[in-house]
C-alpha positions as CSV (number, residue, x, y, z in Angstrom):
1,X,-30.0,-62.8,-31.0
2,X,-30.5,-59.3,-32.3
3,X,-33.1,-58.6,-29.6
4,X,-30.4,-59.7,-27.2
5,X,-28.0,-57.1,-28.3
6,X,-30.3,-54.9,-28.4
7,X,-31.3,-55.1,-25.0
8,X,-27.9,-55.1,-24.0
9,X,-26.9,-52.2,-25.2
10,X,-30.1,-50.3,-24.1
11,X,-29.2,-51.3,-20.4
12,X,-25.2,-49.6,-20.7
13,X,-26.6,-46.7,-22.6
14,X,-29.0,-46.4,-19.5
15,X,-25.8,-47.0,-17.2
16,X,-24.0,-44.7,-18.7
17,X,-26.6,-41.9,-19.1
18,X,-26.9,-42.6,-15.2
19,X,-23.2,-42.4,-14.3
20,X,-23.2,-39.3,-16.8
21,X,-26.3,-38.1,-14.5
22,X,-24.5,-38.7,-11.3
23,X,-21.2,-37.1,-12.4
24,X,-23.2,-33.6,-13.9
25,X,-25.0,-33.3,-10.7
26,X,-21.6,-34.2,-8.1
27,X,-19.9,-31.5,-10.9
28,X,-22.6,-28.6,-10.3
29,X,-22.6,-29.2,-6.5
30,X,-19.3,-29.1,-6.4
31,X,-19.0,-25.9,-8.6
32,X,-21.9,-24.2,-6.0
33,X,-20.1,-25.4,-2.9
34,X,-16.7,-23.6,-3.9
35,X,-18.4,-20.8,-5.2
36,X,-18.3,-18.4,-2.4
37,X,-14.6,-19.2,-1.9
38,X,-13.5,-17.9,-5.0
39,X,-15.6,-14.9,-5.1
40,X,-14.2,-13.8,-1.3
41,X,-10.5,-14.9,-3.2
42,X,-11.1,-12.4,-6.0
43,X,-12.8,-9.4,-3.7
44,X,-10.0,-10.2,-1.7
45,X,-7.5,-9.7,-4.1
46,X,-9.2,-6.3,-5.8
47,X,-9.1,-5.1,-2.5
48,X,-5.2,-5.5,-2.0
49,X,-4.9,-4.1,-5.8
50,X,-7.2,-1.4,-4.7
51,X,-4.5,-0.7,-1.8
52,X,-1.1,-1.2,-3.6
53,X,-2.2,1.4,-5.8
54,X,-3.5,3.9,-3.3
55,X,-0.1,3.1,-1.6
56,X,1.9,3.8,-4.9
57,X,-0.6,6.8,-5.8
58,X,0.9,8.4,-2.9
59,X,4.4,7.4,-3.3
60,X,4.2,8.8,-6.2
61,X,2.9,12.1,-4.7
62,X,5.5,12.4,-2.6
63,X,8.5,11.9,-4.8
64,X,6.7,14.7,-7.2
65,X,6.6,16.9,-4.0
66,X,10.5,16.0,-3.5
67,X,11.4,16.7,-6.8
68,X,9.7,20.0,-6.8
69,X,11.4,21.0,-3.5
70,X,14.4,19.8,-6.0
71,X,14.3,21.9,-8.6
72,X,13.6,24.7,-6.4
73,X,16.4,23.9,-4.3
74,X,18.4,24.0,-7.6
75,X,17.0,27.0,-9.0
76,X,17.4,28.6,-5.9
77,X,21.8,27.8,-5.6
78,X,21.4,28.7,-9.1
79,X,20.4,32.3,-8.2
80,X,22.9,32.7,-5.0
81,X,26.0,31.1,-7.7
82,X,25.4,33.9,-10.3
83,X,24.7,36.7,-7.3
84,X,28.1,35.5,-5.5
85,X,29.6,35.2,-9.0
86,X,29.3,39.4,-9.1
87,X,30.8,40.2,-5.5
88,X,33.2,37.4,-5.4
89,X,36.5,39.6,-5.4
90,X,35.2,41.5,-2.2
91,X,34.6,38.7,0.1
92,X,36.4,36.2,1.3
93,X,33.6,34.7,4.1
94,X,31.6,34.7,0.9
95,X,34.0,32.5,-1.0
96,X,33.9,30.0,1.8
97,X,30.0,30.0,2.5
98,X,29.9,29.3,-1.5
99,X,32.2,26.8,-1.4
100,X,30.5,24.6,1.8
101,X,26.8,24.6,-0.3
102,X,29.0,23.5,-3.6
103,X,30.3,20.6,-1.7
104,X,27.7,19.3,0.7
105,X,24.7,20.8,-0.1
106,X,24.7,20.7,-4.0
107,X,25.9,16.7,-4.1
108,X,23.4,16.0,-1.4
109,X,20.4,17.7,-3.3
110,X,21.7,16.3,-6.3
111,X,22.1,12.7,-4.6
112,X,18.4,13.6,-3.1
113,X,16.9,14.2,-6.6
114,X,18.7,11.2,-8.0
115,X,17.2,8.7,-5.0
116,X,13.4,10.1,-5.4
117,X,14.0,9.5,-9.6
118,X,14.9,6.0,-9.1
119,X,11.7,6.1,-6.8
120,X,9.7,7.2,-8.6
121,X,10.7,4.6,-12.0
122,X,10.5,1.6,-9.3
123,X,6.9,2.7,-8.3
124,X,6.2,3.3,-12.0
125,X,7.4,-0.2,-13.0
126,X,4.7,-1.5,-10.4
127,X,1.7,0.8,-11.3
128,X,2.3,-0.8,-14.6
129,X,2.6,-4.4,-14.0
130,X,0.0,-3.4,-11.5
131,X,-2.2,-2.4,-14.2
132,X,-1.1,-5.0,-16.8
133,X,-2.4,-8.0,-14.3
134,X,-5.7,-5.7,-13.1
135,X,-6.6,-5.4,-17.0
136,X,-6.0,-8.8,-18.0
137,X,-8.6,-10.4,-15.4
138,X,-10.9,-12.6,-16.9
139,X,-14.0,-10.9,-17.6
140,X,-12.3,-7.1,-16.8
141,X,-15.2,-4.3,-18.0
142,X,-12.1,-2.2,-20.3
143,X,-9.3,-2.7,-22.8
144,X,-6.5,-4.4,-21.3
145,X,-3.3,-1.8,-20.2
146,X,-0.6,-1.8,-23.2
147,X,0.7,1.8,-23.7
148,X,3.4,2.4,-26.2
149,X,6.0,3.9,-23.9
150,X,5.7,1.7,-20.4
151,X,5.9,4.1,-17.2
152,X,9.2,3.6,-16.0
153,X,11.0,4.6,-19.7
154,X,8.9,7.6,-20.3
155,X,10.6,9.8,-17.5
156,X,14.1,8.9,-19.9
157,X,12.2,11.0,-23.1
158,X,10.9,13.7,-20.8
159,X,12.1,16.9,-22.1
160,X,12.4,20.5,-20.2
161,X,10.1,22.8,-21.2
């Protein structure tokens, strides 16, 4: 009787070392078959990360250019105020000129510099969840992107030289 239970289970350990044979292979076929999928999806996807920050790189040009042009514009009403401020009682046309750039030029610039800040904190925000999601790909060659002060709160500890 022993011989017949031995037999026995030889034969389902055979069946199942078969089934386990059958499953293995159907598993690595399948793996190979969807391989080249997934590689095109991840290429794919560095490539659109690749442009979203080329794209934000020069956003981010351009609102430095804007606020440069800013705080030039700034400097520069800063220079005509204190100039008018010393031949202000022999003018009236000057009074009025000075007036019109304190009311629509100043609050536009102003408005201008305020637009191109909240620019450039929005693009900062996306750089860094940007780089956050790049740097936490599986198998990603460096460190993962955790900086102590994220992007979009360091322009609130900047300080004017």
């Amino acid at each position: 009787m022993s011989a017949m239970i031995n037999r026995t289970l030889g034969v389902v350990f055979i069946l199942t070392a078969l089934i386990g044979f059958v499953f293995s292979t159907a598993g690595v076929v399948f793996t190979w078959r969807i391989k080249n999928p997934v590689v095109q999806n991840f290429l794919t996807t560095l490539d659109l990360i690749d442009s979203t920050l080329t794209t934000t790189e020069n956003g981010l040009e351009v609102t430095e250019l804007s606020l440069k042009k800013a705080t030039i514009d700034v400097k520069s009403l800063e220079d005509t105020v204190l100039a008018s401020s010393k031949a202000i009682e022999d003018t009236s046309p000057l009074l009025n000129s000075l007036s019109g750039l304190l009311t629509e030029d100043l609050p536009d610039t102003i408005v201008a510099t305020q637009i191109s800040l909240q620019s450039a904190q929005s693009s900062a925000r996306l750089i860094e969840r940007v780089l956050i999601a790049v740097t936490s790909i599986p198998f990603f060659p460096g460190e993962a992107y955790n900086p102590q002060i994220p992007l979009d709160k360091a322009s609130r500890i900047w300080k004017r030289d």
